[in-house]
ZAVEX-908297 format. One line per field, with one value per residue (C-alpha): x, y, z; residue number from 1. Coordinates in steps of 0.02 Angstrom, whole numbers, plus 50000, padded with zeros to 5 digits. Layout:
BEGIN
x	(X,...) $
y	(Y,...) $
z	(Z,...) $
n	(NUM,...) $
// end
This chain:
BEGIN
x	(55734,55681,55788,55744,55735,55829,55805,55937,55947,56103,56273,56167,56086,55951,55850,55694,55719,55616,55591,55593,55551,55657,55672,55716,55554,55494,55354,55272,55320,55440,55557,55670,55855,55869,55701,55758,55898,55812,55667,55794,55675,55752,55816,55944,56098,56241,56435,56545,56704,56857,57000,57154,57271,57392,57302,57263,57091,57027,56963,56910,56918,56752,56739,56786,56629,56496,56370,56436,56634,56702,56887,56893,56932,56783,56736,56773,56607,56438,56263,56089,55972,55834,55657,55630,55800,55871,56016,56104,56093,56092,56284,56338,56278,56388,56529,56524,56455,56578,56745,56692,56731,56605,56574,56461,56314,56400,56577,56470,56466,56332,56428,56283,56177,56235,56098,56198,56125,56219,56213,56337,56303,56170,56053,56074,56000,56060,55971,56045,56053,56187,56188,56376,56459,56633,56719,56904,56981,57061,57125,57231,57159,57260,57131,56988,56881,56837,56666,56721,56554,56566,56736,56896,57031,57068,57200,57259,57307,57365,57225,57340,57405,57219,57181,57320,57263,57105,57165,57274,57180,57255,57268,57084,57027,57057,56921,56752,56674,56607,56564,56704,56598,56550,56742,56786,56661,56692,56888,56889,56769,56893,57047,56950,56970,57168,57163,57068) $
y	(54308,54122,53980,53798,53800,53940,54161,54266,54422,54502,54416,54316,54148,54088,53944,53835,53720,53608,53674,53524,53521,53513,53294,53352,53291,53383,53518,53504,53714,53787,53932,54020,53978,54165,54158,54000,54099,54249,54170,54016,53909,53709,53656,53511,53511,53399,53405,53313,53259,53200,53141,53041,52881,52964,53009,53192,53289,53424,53573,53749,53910,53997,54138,54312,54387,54252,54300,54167,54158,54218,54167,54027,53867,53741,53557,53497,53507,53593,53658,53674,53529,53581,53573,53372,53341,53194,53201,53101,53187,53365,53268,53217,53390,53482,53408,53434,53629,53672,53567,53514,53307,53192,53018,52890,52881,52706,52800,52916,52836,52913,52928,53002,53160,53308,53460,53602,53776,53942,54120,54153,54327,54465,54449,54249,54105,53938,53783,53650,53467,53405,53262,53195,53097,53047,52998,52953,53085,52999,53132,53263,53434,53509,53415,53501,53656,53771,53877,54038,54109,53991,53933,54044,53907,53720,53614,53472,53454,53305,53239,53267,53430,53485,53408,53498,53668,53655,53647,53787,53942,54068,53942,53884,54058,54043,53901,53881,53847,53692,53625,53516,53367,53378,53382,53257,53149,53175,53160,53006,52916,52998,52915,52737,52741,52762,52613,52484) $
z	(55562,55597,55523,55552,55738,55763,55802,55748,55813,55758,55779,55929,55895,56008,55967,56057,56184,56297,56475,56619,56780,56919,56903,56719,56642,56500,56534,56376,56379,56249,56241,56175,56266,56314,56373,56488,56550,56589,56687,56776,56683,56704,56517,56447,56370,56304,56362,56273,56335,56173,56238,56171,56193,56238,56411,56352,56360,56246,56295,56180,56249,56232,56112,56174,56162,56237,56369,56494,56531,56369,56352,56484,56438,56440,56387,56257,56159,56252,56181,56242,56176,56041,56044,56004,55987,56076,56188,56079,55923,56005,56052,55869,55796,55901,55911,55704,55732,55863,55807,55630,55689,55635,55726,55724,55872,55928,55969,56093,56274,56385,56586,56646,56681,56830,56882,56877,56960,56910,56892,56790,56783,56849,56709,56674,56787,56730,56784,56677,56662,56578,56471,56502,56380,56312,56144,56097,55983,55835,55728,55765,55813,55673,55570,55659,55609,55740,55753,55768,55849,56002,55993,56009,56012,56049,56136,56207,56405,56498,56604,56742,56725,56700,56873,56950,56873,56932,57107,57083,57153,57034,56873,56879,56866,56682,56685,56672,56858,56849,57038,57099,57094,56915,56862,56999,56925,56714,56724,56834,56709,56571,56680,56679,56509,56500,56594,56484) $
n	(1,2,3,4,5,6,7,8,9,10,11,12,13,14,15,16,17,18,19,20,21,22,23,24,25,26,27,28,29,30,31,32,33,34,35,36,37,38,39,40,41,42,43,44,45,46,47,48,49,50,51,52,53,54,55,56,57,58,59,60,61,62,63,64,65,66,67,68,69,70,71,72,73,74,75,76,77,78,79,80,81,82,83,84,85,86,87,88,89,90,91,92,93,94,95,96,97,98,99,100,101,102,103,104,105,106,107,108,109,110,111,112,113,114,115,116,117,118,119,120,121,122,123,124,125,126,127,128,129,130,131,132,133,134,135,136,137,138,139,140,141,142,143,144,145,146,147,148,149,150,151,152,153,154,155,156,157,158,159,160,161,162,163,164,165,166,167,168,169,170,171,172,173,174,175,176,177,178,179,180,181,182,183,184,185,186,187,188,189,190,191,192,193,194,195,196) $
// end
């Protein structure tokens, strides 16, 4: 069944998204995301980063049954970037699928974009660029409405004590792998902003 830009096969959603080359320039080519994955095919998507005043990050653990590290704990916000869609918006519609928060484009800050090359698993090839940006949560996460299809749960960590897990070689097993340099360089941007 097709539904605005969307397949759904099942309990799985893919949808279209634009393929890039390897600068992340759009190919003119579309495909499906599971297509992407399959093939290693270079694609876009947004990560969005919410943290607090009180020097606290949030972060979701990733529904139990996704095809790429189900049950670790993740960004904030993340989704692949549809066919035409900008970065931007692809941002403010998933932070309201995903957490059910709505904001306005002007409390989004772009930080910048990171080429990240995975294989998360035998039958998945991940060539992603990630569209990086950050937003101040200002309401509490009670107030917040979880997709249960991507999501599994939410909380809030100390920006610290999520550094220190991630060094721990036993504790950031129950994370998503990010490279070192991509989390190095998102939670040092997110500890500028403690200190403005």
């Amino acid at each position: 069944m097709i539904k605005d830009n969307f397949i759904v096969l099942s309990k799985i959603m893919d949808e279209f998204i634009d393929i890039v080359n390897e600068e992340g320039i759009f190919t003119g080519e579309i495909r499906l995301k599971s297509e992407a994955h399959k093939l290693g095919l270079y694609h876009s998507s947004v990560h969005i980063w919410l943290y607090t005043y009180k020097g606290e990050v949030l972060i979701q653990k990733r529904a139990l049954d996704k095809d790429t590290y189900p049950g670790l704990w993740d960004i904030s916000v993340a989704g692949h970037i549809g066919t035409g869609e900008s970065p931007e918006n692809a941002a403010l519609r998933e932070i309201q699928e995903e957490i059910g928060y709505t904001i306005a484009s002007a409390d989004l800050e772009f930080i910048g974009k990171y080429l990240a090359e995975k294989k998360p698993n035998p039958v998945i090839i991940d060539n992603e660029f990630h569209y990086i940006y950050l937003t101040r949560l200002t309401k509490s996460i009670k107030d917040l409405k979880i997709q249960k299809e991507e999501v599994h749960s939410i909380k809030l960590i100390p920006l610290n004590l999520l550094k220190k897990e991630l060094l721990e070689p036993i504790k950031k097993k129950e994370y998503v792998p990010h490279d070192v340099d991509y989390y190095d360089f998102v939670l040092n941007e997110i500890e500028n902003r403690f200190n403005q």
